[in-house]
C-alpha positions, 0 to 999 in steps of 0.5 A: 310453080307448076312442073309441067309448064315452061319457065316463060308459062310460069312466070306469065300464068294468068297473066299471058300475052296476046296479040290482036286476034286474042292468041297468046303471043308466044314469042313475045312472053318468051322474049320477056321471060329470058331478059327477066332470067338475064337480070338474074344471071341465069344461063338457061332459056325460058322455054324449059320445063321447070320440073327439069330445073333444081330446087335452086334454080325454081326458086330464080324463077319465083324470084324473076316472077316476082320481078315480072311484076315491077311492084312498088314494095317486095317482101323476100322470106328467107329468099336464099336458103335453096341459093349458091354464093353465085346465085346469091350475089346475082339476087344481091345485085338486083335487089340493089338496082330495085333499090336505085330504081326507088322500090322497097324491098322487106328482106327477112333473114336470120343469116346475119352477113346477109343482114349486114350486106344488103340491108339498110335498117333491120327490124327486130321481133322476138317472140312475136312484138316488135323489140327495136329498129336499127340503122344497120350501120350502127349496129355489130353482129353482137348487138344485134343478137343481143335483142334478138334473144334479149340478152346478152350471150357470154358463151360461144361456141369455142373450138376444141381440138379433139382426138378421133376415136376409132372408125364406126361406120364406113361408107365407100362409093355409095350410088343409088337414086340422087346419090352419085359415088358418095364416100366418108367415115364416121367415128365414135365419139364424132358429130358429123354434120351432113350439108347442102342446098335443097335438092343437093341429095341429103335427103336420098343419102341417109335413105339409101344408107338405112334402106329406104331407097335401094343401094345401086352400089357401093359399101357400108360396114359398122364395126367392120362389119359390111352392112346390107339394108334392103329396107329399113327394117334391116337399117334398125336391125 
């Protein structure tokens, strides 16, 4: 996708309407670029830029693109990594009606509940040759890993109550570029994970937390201790 061109632009790129006199038809592609975003339940109008838009919402917009095209086969790579649950149902729902619609549809995944939702067969590789191919049907989701990974796996990943030792690091109400008001703690002995979509600002936030990007406000102290990281060098000193 190109940022500075228009949702409408994008989707119809090289591909533009025209009238009689071999003007591009603005109205028409745009016309036909907001009812490809209202398949995909999508609220904003094809006459925005998509730089303006979130890495979620672009990639509504490479999916409408690809639907722009009625073909008869659609490979979709991982297609919701950067998508909401919403957004993910909206995808869910019209992949169904291309199905009715008798169009084939190659789902790669590694997110097993999306497997079992939308999927009809599933393929399976492993270190690059072809293992086995399965009614998802008749398969569990243990089954299915078992020759994803060619045996089958005893131990999982049980959860142990564990007491939390003493607060390490604390961080109130950090702000800076793409980090709004953030706040938790950190103690020893504790993993702590650090999740959202694409865009969602988990990147800026360990930047601002060892100086890479500039703190606008906000507290960080480590053993009680303020911290101030003006530059990575004072986040590793």
């Amino acid at each position: 996708l190109i940022p500075q061109l228009t949702i409408a632009e994008n989707i119809f790129l090289g591909r533009e309407f025209v009238n009689r006199f071999g003007k591009i038809d603005w109205k028409t592609m745009y016309a036909e670029a907001d009812k490809l975003l209202a398949k995909l339940n999508l609220r904003f109008k094809s006459d925005k830029l998509v730089g303006d838009l979130s890495i979620g919402d672009q990639q509504m917009v490479e999916i409408a693109k690809v639907l722009s095209f009625e073909s008869k086969v659609i490979i979709m790579d991982e297609p919701t990594d950067a998508l909401t649950d919403t957004e993910t149902e909206s995808l869910f729902r019209v992949i169904r009606e291309l199905k009715s619609q008798g169009r084939g549809i190659v789902y790669i995944s590694h997110r097993m509940k999306e497997i079992f939702e939308i999927c009809d067969d599933v393929t399976v590789f492993r270190d690059g040759q072809f293992i086995a191919e399965r009614e998802v049907a008749s398969l569990t989701e243990d089954s299915l890993i078992e020759m994803m990974v060619g045996r089958k796996l005893e131990d999982q990943y049980p959860h142990l109550d564990k007491a939390p030792g003493d607060i390490r690091l604390k961080v109130d109400n950090l702000c800076g570029p793409g980090v709004n008001d953030v706040s938790f703690t950190l103690r020893k002995g504790e993993i702590l994970g650090v999740s959202g979509l694409m865009g969602a600002g988990r990147t800026e936030l360990m930047k601002v937390l060892y100086g890479a990007l500039p703190r606008t406000s906000g507290y960080v102290t480590l053993d009680g201790h303020e911290v101030v990281t003006r530059s990575p060098q004072d986040g590793l000193a």
